[in-house]
C-alpha positions in Angstrom: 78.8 39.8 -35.0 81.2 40.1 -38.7 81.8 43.6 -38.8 79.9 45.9 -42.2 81.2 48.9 -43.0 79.6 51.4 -46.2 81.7 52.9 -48.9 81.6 56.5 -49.6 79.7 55.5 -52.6 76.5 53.9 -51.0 76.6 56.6 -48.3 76.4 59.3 -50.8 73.2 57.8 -52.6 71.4 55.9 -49.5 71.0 57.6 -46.4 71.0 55.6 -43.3 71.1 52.0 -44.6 69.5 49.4 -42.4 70.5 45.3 -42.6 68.8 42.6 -40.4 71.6 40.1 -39.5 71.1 37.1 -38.1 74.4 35.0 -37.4 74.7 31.3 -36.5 77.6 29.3 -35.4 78.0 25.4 -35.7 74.3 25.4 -37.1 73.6 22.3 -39.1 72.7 22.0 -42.9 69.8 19.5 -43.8 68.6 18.6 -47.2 64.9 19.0 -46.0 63.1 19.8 -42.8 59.7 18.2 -42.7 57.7 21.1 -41.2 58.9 23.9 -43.8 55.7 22.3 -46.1 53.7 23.6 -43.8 55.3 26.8 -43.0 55.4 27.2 -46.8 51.9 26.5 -47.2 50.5 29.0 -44.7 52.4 31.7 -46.0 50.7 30.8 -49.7 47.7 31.5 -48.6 48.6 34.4 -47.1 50.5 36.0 -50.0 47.4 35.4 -52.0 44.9 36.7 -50.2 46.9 39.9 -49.3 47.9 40.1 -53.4 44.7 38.7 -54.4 43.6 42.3 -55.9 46.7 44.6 -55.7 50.1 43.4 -57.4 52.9 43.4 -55.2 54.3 46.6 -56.1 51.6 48.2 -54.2 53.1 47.0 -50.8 54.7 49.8 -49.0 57.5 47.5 -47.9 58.7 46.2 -51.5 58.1 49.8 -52.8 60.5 51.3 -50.4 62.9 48.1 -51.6 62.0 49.5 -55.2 62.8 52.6 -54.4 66.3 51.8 -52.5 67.3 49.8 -55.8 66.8 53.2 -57.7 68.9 55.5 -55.3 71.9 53.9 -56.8 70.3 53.8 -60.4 69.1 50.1 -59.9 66.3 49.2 -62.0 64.3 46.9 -60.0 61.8 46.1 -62.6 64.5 44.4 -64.7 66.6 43.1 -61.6 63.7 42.5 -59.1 64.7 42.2 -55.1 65.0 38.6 -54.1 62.0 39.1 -51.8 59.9 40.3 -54.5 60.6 37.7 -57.0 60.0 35.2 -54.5 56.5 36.7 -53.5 55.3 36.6 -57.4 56.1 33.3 -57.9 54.2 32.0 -54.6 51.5 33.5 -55.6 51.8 31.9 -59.3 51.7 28.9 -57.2 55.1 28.1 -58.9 56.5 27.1 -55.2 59.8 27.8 -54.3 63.2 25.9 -55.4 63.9 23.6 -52.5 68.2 23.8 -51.5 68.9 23.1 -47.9 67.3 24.2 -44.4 69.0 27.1 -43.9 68.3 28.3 -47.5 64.5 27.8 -47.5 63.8 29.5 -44.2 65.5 32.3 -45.7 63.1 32.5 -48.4 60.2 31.9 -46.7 60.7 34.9 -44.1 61.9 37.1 -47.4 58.8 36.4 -49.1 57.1 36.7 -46.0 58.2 40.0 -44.7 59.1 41.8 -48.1 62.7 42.0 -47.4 65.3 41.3 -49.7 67.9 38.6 -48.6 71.4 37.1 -48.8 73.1 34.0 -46.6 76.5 33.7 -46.8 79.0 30.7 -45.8 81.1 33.0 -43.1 83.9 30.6 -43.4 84.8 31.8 -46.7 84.0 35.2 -46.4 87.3 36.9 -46.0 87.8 40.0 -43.5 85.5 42.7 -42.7 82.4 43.4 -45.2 81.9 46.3 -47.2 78.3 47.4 -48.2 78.8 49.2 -51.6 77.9 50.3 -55.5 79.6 47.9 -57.9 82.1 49.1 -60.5 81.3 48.5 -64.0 84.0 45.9 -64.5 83.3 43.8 -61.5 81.4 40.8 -61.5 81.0 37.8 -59.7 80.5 33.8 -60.1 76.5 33.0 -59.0 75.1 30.1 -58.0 72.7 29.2 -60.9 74.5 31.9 -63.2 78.2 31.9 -64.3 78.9 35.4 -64.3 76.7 38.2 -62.4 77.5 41.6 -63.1 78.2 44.0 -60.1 78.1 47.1 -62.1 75.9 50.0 -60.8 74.1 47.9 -58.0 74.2 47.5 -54.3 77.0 44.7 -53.5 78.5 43.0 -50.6 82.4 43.1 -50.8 85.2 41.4 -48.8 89.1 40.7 -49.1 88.3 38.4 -52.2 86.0 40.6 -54.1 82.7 40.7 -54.4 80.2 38.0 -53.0 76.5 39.1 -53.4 74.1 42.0 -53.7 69.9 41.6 -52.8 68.9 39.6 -55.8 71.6 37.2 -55.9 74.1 35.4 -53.9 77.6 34.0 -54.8 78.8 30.7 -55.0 82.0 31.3 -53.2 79.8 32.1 -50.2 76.9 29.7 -51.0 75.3 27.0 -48.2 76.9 23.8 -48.7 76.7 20.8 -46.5 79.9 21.5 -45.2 78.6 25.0 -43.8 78.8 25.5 -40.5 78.7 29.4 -39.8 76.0 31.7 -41.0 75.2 34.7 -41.7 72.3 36.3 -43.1 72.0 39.8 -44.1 68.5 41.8 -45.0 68.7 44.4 -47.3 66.2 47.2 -45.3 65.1 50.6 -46.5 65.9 53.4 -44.0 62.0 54.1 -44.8 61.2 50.9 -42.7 60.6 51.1 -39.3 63.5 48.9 -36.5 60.7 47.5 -34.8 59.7 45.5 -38.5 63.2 45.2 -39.3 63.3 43.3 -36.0 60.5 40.9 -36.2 61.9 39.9 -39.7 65.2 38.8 -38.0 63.4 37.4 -35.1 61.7 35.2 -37.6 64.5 34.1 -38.8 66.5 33.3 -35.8 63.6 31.4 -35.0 63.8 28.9 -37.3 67.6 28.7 -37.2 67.5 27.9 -33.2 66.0 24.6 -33.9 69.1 23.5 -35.8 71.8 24.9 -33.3 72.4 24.5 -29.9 74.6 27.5 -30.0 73.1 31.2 -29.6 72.3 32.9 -32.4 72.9 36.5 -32.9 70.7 39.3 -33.9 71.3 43.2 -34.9 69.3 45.5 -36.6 72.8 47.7 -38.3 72.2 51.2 -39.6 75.0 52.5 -41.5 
């Protein structure tokens, strides 16, 4: 497994940080997989029944994602958690933005356990990873964005710079068809217990074993 270390920074405002990773090797990268629809459509019905009175803020699990964001003075209601923004437009029935296999799993078991969620192309993340709060001067290149600024929010750090932080991922590190080594990182309140934390990456791993032959590791980190 790559190997995540904290800054002093993030340990001083988050106590006992928890990520889900899930890591793949020689996994393959399809344009579509024709069982997700269905996947997809069960968890739509399950997001709106469970949301169908009480908005997803309620949820204990994206409240203690809320309330992780603002230990390091992260707004969440203007830079929502990947998982939550993907949960309110399911239940919108706005559907999610189709990319690649790998990618839409990740969604789906984001939306579907609450957890914030970024998959990085291993291959061109360079040296150990570093779990930290971004400087304001930092920022990075996104994937549907030109510039994503790191400044005052949980980020993902390596040789190169910065490469992602729970609501969006990089393009230097983005799934491509030429990806071949995964991994995916969950962004977990300390709040939350390991046995969910688990089943999230479980999930995950799941999915991801029908396009390997290779084992896939799992870890649920604290720091």
């Amino acid at each position: 497994m790559k190997t995540i270390i904290k800054s002093d920074q993030i340990a001083d405002k988050i106590k006992d940080l928890k990520l889900g990773l899930v890591e793949a090797a020689r996994i393959e990268v399809l344009s579509d997989d024709d069982p997700f629809e269905q996947e997809l459509l069960g968890l739509v019905i399950e997001l709106k029944e469970k949301f169908h009175d009480i908005p997803p803020s309620d949820d204990p699990v994206v409240s203690a994602t809320r309330r992780m964001y603002r230990q390091v003075g992260w707004e969440p209601t203007k830079y929502r958690p990947s998982s939550e923004a993907l949960i309110r437009r399911l239940i919108k029935g706005k559907g999610l933005y189709r990319i690649n296999n790998l990618v839409d799993y990740g969604n789906l078991v984001s939306a579907r356990f609450h957890i914030p969620m970024g998959l990085y192309d291993l291959d061109h993340v360079q040296g150990d990873i570093c779990i930290d709060v971004g400087n304001e001067w930092e920022s990075y290149e996104g994937i549907s964005k030109p510039k994503i600024s790191a400044g005052g929010k949980i980020i993902l750090r390596d040789n190169d710079g910065v490469f992602g932080n729970p609501t969006a991922d990089s393009k230097r590190t983005s799934i491509t068809e030429e990806t071949n080594h995964i991994l995916a990182i969950f962004f977990v309140s300390s709040t939350i217990d390991d046995d969910y934390a688990r089943r999230t990456i479980e999930s995950l791993a799941r999915f991801y074993s029908r396009f390997t032959t290779n084992k896939i590791d799992t870890e649920v980190l604290t720091l």
